[in-house]
Biopython code that builds the backbone (N, CA, C, O; Angstrom):
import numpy as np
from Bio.PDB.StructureBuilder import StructureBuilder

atoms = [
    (1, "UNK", "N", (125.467, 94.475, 81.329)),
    (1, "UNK", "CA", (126.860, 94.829, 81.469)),
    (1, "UNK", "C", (127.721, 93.577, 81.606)),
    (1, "UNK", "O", (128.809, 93.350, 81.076)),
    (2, "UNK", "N", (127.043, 92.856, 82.383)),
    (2, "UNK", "CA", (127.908, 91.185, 82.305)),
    (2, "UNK", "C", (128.187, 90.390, 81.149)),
    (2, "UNK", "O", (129.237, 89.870, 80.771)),
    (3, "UNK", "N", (127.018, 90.402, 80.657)),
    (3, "UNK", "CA", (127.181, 89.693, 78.757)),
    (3, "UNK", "C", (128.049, 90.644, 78.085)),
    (3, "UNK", "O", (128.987, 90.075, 77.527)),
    (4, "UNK", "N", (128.042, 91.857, 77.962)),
    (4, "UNK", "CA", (128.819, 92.789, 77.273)),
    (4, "UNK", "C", (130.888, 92.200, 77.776)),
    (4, "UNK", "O", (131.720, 91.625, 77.075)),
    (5, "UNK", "N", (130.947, 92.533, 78.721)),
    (5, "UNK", "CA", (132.141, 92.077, 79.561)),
    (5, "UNK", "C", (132.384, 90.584, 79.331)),
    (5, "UNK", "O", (133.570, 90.262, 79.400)),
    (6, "UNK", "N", (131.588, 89.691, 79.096)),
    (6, "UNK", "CA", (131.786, 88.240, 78.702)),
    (6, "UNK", "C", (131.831, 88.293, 77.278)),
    (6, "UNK", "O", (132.797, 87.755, 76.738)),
    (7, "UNK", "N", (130.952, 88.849, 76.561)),
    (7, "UNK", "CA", (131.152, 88.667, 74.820)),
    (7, "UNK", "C", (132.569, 88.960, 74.288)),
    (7, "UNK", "O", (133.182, 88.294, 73.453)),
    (8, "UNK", "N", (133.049, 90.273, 75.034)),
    (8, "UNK", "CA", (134.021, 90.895, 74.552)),
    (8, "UNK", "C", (135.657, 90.356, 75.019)),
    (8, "UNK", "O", (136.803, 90.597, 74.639)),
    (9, "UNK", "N", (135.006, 89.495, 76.066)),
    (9, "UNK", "CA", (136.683, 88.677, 76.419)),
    (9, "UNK", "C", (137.125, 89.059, 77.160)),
    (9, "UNK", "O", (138.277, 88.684, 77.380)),
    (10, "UNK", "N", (136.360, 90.293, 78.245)),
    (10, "UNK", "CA", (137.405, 91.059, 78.709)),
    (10, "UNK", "C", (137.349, 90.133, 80.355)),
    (10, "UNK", "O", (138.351, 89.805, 80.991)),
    (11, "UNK", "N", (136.295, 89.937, 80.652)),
    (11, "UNK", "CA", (136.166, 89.384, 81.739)),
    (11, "UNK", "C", (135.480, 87.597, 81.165)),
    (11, "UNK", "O", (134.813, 87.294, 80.176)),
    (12, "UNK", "N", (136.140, 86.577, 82.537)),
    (12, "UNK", "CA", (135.548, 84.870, 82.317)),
    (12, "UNK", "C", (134.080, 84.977, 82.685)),
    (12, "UNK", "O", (133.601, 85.972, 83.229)),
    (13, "UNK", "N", (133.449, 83.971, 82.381)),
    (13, "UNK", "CA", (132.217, 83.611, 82.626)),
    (13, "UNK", "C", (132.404, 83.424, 84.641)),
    (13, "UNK", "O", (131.606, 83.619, 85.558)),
    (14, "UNK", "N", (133.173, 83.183, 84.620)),
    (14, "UNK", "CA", (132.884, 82.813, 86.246)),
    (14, "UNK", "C", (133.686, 83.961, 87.199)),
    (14, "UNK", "O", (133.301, 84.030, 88.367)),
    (15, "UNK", "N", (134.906, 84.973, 86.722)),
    (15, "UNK", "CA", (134.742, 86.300, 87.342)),
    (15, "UNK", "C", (133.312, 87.057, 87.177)),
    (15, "UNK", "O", (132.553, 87.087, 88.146)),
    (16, "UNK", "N", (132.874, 87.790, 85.701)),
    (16, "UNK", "CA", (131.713, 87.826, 86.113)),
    (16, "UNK", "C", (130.603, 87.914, 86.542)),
    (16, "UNK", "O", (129.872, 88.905, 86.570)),
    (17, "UNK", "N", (130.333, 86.400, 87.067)),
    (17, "UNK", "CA", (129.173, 86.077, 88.097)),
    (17, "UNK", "C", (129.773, 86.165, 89.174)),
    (17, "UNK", "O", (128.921, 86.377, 90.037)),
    (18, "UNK", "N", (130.929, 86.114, 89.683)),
    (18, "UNK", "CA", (131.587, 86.495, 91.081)),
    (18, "UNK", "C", (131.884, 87.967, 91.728)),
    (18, "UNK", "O", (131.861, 88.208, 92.935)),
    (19, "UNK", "N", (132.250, 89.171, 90.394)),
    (19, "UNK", "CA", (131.692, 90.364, 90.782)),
    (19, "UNK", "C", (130.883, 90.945, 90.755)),
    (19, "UNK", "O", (130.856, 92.107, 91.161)),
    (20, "UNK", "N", (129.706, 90.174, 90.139)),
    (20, "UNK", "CA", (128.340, 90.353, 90.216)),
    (20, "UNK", "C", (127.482, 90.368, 91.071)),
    (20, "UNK", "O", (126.564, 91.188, 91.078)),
    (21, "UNK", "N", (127.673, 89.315, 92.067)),
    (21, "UNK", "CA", (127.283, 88.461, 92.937)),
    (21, "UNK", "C", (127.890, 89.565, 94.220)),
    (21, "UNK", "O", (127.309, 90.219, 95.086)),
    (22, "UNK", "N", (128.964, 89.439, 93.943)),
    (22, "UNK", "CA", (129.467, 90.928, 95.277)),
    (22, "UNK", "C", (128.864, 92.205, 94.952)),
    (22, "UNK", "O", (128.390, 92.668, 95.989)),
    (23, "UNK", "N", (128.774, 92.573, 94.481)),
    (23, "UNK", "CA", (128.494, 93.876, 93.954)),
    (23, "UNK", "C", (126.742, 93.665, 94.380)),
    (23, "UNK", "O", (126.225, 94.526, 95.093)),
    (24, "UNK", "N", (125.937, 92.515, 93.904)),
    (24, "UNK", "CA", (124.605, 92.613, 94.597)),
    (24, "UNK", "C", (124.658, 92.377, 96.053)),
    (24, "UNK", "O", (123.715, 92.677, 96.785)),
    (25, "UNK", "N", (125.788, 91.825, 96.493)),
    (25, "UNK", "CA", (125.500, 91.254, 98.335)),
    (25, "UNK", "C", (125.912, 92.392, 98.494)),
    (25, "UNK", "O", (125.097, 93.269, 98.780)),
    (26, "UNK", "N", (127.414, 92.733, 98.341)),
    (26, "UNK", "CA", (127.559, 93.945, 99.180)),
    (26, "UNK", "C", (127.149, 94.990, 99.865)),
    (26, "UNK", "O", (126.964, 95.318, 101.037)),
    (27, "UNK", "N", (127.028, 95.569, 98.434)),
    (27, "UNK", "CA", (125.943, 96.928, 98.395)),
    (27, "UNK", "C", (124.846, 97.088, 98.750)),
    (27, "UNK", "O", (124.541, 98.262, 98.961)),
    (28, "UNK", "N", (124.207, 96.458, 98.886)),
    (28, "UNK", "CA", (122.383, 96.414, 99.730)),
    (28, "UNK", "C", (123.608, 96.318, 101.580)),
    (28, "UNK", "O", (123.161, 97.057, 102.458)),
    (29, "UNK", "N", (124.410, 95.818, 101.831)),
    (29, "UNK", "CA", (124.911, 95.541, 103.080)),
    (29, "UNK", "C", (125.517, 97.131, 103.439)),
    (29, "UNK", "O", (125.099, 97.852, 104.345)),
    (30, "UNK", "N", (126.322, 97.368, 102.726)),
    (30, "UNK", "CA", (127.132, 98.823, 102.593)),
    (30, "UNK", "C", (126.169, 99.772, 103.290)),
    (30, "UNK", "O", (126.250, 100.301, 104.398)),
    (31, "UNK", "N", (125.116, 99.858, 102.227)),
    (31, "UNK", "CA", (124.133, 101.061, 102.347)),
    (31, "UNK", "C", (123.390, 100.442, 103.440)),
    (31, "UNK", "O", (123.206, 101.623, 103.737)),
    (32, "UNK", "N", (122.838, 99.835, 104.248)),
    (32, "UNK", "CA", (122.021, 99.503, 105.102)),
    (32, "UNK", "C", (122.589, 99.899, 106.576)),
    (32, "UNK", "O", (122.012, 100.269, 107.598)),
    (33, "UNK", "N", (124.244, 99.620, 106.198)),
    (33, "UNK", "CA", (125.278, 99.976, 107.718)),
    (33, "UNK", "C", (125.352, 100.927, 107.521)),
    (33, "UNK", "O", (125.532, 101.351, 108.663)),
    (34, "UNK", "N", (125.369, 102.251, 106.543)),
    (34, "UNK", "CA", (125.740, 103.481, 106.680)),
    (34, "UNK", "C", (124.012, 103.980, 107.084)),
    (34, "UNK", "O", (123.838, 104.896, 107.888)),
    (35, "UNK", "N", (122.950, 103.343, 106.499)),
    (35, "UNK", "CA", (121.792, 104.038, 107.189)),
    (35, "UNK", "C", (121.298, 103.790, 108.304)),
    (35, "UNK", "O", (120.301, 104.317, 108.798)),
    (36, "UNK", "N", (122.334, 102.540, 108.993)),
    (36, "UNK", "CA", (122.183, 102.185, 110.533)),
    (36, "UNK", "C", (123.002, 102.835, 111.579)),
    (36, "UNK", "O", (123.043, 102.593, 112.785)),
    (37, "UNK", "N", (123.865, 104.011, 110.635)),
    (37, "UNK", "CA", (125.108, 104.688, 111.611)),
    (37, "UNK", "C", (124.969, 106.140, 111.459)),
    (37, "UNK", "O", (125.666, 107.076, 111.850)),
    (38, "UNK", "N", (123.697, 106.063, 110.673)),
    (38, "UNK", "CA", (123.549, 107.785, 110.632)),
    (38, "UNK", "C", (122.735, 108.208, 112.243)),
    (38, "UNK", "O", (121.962, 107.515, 112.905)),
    (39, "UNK", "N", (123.093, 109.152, 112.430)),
    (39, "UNK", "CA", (122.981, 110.132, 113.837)),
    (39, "UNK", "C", (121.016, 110.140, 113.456)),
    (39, "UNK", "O", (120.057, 109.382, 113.601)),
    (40, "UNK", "N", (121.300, 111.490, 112.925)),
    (40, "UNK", "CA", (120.117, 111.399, 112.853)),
    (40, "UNK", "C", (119.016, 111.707, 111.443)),
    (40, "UNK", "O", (118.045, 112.456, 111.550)),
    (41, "UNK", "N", (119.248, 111.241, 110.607)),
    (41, "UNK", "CA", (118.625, 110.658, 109.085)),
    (41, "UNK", "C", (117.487, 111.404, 108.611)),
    (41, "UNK", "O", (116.376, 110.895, 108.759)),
    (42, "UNK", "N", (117.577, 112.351, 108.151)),
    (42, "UNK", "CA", (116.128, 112.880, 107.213)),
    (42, "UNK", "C", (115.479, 111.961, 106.536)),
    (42, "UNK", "O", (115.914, 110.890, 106.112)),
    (43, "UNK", "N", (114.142, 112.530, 106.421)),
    (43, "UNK", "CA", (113.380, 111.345, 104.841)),
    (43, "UNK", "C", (113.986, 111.046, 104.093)),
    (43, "UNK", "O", (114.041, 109.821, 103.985)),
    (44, "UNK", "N", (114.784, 111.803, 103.149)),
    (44, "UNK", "CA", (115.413, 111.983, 102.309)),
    (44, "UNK", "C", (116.401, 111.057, 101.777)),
    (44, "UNK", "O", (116.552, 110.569, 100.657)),
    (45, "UNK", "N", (117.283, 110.899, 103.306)),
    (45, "UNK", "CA", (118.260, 110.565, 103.412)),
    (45, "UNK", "C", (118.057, 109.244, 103.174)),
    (45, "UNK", "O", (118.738, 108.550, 102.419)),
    (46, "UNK", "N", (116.804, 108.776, 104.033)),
    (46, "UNK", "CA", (116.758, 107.786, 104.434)),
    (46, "UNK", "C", (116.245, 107.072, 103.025)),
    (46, "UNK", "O", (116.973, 106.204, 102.543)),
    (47, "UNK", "N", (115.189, 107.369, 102.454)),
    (47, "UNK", "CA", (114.679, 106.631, 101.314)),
    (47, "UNK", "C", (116.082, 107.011, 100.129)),
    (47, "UNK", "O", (115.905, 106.245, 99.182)),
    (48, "UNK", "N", (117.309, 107.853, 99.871)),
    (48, "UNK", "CA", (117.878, 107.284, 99.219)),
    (48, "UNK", "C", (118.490, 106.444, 99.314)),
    (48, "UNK", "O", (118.860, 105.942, 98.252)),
    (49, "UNK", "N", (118.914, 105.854, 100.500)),
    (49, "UNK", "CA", (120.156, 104.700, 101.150)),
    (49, "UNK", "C", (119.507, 103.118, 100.682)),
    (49, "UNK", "O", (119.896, 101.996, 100.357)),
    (50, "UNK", "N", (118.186, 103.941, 100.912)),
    (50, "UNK", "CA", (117.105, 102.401, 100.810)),
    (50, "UNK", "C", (117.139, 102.511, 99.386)),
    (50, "UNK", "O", (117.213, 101.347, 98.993)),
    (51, "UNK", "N", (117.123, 103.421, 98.213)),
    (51, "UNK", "CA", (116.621, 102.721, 97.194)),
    (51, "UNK", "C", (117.991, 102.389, 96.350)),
    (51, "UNK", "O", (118.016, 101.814, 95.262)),
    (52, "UNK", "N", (119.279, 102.939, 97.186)),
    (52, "UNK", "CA", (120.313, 102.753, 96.464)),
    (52, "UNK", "C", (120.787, 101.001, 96.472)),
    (52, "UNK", "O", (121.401, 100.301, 95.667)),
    (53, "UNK", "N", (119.961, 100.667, 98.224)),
    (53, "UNK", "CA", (120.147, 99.160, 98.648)),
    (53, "UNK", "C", (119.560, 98.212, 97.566)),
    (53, "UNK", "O", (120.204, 97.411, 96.889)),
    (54, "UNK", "N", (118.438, 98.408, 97.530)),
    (54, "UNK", "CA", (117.565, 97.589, 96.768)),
    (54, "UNK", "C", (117.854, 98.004, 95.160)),
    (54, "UNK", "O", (117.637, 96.914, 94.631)),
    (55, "UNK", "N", (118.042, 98.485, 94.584)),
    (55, "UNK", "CA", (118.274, 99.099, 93.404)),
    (55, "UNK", "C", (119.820, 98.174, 92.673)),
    (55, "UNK", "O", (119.791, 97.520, 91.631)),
    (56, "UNK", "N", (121.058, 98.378, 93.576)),
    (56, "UNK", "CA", (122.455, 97.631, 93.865)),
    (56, "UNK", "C", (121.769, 96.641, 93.553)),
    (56, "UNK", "O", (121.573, 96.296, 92.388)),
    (57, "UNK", "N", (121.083, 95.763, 95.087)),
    (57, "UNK", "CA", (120.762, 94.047, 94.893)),
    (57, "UNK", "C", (120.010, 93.726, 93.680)),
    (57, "UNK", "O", (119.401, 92.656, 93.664)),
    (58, "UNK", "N", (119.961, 94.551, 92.591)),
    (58, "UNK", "CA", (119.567, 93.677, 91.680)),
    (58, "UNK", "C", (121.115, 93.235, 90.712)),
    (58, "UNK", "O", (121.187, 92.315, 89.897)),
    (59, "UNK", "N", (121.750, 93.774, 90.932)),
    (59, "UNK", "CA", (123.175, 92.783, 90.201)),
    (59, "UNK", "C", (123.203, 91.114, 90.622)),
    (59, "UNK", "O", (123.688, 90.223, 89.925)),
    (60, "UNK", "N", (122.528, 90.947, 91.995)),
    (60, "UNK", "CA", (122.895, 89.816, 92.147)),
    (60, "UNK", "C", (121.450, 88.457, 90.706)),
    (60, "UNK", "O", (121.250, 87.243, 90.700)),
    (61, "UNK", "N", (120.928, 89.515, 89.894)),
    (61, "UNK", "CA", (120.399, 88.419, 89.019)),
    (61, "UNK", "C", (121.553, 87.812, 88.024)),
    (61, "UNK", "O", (121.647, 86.669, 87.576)),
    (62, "UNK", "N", (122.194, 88.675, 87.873)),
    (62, "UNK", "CA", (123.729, 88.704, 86.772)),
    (62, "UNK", "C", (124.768, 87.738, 87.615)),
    (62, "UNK", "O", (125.751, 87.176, 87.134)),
    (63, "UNK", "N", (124.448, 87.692, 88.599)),
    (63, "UNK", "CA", (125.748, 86.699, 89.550)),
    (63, "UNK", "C", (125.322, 85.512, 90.024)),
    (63, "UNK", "O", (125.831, 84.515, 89.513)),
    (64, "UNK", "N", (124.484, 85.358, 90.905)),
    (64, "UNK", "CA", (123.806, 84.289, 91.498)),
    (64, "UNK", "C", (122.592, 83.650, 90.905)),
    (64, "UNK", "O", (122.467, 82.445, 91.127)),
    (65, "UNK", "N", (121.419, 84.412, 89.990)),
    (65, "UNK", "CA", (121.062, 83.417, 89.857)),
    (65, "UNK", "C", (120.727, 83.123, 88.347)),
    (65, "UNK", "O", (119.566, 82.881, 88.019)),
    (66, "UNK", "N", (121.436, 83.140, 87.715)),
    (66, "UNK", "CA", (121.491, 82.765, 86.704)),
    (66, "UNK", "C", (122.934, 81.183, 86.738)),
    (66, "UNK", "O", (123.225, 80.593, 85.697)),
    (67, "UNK", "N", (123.212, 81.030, 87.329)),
    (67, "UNK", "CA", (123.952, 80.071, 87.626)),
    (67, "UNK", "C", (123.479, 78.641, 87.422)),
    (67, "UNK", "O", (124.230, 77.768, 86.987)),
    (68, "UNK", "N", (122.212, 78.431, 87.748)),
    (68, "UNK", "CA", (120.999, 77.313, 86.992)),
    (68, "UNK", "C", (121.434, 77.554, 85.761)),
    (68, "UNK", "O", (122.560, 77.057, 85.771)),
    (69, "UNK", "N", (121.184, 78.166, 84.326)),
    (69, "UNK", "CA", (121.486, 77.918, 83.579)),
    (69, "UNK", "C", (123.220, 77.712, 82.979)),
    (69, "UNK", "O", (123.459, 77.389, 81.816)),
    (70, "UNK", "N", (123.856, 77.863, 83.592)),
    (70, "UNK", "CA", (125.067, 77.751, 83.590)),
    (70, "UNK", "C", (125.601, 76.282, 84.232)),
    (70, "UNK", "O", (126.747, 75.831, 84.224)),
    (71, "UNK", "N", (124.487, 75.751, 84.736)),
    (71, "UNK", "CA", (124.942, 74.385, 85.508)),
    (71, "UNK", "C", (124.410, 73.299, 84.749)),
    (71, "UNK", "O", (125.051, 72.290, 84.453)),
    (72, "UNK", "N", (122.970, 73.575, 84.375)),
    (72, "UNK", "CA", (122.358, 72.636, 83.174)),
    (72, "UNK", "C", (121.191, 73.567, 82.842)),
    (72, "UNK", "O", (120.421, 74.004, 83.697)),
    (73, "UNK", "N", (121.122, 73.828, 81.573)),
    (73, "UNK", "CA", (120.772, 74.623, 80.589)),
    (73, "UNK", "C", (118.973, 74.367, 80.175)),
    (73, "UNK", "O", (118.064, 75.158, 79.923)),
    (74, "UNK", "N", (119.079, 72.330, 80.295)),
    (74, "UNK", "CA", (117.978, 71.953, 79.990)),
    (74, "UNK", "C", (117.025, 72.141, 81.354)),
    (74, "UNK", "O", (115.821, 72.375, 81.242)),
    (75, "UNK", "N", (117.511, 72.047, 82.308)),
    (75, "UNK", "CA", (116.849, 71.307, 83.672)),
    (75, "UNK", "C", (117.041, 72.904, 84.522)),
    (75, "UNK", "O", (117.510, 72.795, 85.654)),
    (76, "UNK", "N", (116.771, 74.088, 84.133)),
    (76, "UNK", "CA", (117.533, 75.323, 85.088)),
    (76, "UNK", "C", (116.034, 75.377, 85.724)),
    (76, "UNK", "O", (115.827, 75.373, 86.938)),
    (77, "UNK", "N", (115.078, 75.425, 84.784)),
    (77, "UNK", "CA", (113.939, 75.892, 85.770)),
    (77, "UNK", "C", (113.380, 75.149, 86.778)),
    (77, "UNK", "O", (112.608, 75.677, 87.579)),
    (78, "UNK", "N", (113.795, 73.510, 86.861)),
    (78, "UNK", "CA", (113.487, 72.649, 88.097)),
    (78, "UNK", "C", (114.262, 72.968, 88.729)),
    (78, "UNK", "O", (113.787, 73.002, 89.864)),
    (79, "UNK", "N", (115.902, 73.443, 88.751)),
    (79, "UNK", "CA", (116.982, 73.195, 89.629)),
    (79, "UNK", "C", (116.251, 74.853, 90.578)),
    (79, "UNK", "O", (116.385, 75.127, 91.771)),
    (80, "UNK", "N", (115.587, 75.580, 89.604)),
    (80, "UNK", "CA", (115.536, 77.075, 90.583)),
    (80, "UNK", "C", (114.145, 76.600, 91.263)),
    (80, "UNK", "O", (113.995, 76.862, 92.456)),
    (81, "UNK", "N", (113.330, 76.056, 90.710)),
    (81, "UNK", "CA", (112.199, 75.577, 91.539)),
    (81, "UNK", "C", (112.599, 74.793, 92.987)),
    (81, "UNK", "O", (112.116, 74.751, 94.118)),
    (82, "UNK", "N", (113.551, 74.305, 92.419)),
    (82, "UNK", "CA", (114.238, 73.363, 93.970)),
    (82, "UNK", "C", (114.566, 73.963, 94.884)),
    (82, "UNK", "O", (114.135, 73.879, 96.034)),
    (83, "UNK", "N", (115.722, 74.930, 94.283)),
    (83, "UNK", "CA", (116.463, 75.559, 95.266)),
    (83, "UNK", "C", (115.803, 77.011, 95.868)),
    (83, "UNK", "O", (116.066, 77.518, 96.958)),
    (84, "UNK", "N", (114.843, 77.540, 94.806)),
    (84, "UNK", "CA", (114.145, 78.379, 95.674)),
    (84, "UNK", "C", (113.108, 77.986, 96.385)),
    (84, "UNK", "O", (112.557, 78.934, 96.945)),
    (85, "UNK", "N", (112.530, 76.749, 96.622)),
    (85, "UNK", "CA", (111.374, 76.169, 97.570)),
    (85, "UNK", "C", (112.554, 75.684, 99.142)),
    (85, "UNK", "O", (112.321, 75.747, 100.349)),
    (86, "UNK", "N", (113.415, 75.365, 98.609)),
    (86, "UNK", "CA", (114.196, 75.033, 99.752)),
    (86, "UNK", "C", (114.639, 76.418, 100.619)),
    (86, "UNK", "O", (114.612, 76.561, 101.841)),
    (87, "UNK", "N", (114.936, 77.110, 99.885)),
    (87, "UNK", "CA", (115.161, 78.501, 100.547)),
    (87, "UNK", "C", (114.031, 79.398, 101.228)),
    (87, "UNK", "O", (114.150, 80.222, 102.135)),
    (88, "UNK", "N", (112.639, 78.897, 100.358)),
    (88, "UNK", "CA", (111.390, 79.851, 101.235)),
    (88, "UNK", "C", (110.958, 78.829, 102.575)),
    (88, "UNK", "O", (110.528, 79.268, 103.642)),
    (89, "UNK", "N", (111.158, 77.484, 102.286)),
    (89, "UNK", "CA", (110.754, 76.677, 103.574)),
    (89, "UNK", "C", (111.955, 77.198, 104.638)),
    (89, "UNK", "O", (111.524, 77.659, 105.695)),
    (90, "UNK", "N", (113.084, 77.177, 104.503)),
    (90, "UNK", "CA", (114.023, 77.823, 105.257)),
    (90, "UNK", "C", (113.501, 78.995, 105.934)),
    (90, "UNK", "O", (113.342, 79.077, 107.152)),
    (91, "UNK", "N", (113.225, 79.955, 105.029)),
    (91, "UNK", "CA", (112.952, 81.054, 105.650)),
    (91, "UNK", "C", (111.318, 81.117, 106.487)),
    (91, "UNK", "O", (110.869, 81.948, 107.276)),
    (92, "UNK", "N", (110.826, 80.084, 106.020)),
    (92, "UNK", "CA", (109.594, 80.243, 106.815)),
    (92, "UNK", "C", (109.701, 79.397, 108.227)),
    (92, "UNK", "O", (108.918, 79.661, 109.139)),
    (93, "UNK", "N", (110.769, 78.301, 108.380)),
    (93, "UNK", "CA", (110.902, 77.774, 109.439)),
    (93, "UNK", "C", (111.589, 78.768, 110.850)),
    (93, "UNK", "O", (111.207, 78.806, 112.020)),
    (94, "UNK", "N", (112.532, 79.373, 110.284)),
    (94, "UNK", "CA", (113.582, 79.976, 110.988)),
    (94, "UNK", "C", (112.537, 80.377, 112.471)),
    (94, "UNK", "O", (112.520, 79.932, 113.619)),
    (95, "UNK", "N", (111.700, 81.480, 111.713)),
    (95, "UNK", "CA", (111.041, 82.377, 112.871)),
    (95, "UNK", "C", (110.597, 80.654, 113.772)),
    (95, "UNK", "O", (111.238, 80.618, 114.822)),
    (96, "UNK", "N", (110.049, 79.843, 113.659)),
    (96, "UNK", "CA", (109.778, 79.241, 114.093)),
    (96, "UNK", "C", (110.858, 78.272, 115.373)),
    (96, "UNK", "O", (110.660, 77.758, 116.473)),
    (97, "UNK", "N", (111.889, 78.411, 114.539)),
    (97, "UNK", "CA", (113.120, 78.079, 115.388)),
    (97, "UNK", "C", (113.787, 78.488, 116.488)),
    (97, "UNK", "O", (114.457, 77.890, 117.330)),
    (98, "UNK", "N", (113.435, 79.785, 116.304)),
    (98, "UNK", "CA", (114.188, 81.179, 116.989)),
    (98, "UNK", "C", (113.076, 80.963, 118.381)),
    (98, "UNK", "O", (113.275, 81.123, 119.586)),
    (99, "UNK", "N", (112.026, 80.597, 117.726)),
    (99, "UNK", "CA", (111.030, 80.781, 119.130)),
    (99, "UNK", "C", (111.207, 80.050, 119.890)),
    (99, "UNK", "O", (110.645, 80.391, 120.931)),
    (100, "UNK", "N", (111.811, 78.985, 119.988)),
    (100, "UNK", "CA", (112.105, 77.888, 120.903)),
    (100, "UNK", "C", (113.384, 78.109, 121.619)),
    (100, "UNK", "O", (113.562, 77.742, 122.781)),
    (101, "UNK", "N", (114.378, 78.795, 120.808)),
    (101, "UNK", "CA", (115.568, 79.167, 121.285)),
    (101, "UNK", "C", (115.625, 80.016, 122.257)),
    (101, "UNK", "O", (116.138, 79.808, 123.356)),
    (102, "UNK", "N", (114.908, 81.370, 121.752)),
    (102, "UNK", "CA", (114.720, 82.603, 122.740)),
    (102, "UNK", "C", (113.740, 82.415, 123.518)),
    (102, "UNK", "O", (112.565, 82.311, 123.168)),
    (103, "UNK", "N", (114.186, 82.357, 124.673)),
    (103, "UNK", "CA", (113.201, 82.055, 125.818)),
    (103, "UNK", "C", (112.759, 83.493, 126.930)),
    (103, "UNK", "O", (111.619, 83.731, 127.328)),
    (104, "UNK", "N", (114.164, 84.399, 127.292)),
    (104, "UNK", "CA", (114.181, 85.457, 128.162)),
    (104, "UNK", "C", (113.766, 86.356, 126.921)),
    (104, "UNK", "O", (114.498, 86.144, 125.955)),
    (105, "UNK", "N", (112.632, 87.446, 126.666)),
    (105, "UNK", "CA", (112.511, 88.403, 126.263)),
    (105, "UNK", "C", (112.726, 89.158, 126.449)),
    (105, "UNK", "O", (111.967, 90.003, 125.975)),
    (106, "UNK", "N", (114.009, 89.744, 127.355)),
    (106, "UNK", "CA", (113.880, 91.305, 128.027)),
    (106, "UNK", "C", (114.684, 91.897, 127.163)),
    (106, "UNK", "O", (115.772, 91.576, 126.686)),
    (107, "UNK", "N", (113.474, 93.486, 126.933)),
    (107, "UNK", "CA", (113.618, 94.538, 126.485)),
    (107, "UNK", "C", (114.477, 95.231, 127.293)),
    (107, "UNK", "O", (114.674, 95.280, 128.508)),
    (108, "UNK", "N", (115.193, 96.038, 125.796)),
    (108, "UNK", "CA", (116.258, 96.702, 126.170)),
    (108, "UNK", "C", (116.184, 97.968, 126.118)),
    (108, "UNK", "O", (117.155, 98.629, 126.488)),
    (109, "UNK", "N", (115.125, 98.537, 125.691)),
    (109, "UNK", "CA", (114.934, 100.047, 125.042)),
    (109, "UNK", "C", (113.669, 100.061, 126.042)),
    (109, "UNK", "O", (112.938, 101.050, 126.099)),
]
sb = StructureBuilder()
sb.init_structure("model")
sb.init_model(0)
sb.init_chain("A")
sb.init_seg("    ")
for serial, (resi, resn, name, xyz) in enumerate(atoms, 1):
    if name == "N":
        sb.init_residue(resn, " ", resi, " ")
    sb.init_atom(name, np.array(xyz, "f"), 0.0, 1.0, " ", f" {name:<3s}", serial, name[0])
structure = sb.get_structure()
């Protein structure tokens, strides 16, 4: 739908990837707060909110990461190798971070 909307002129290369990019953050966010504010949630309910979340976040391939090739064309698959190794060490440090931070554990439930 993005190439279609870019071929045709109707939308820039960089709107776009910018309502693209919302449209994948958002919506996985949207649906996650409305299945965190439901009372009390059937199966049903619940696995559609979830697959509408995850289903949405795939716009963000059309927005965010295709942006490597849009930055340098020749070099996209080192620049995503980079930036996604930097992002999984991130995410693998964090928990590690948090543990040093949080010291009082008290449960609240």
């Amino acid at each position: 739908m993005s190439d279609f909307l870019i071929n045709r002129s109707i939308l820039s290369v960089t709107a776009a990837r910018k309502i693209a990019s919302g449209i994948g953050l958002l919506g996985p966010a949207i649906g996650l707060i409305i299945l965190g504010s439901i009372e009390d949630p059937s199966r049903g309910e619940s696995i559609a909110l979830l697959v509408f979340a995850v289903g949405i976040n795939s716009a963000i391939f059309s927005g965010h990461q295709v942006n490597h090739i849009d930055i340098s064309p020749r070099f996209a698959a080192t620049l995503m190798g980079i930036t996604n190794g930097m992002g999984n060490i991130c995410s693998l440090v964090a928990p590690l971070v948090v543990q040093y931070i949080v010291t009082d554990e008290v449960r609240l439930y």
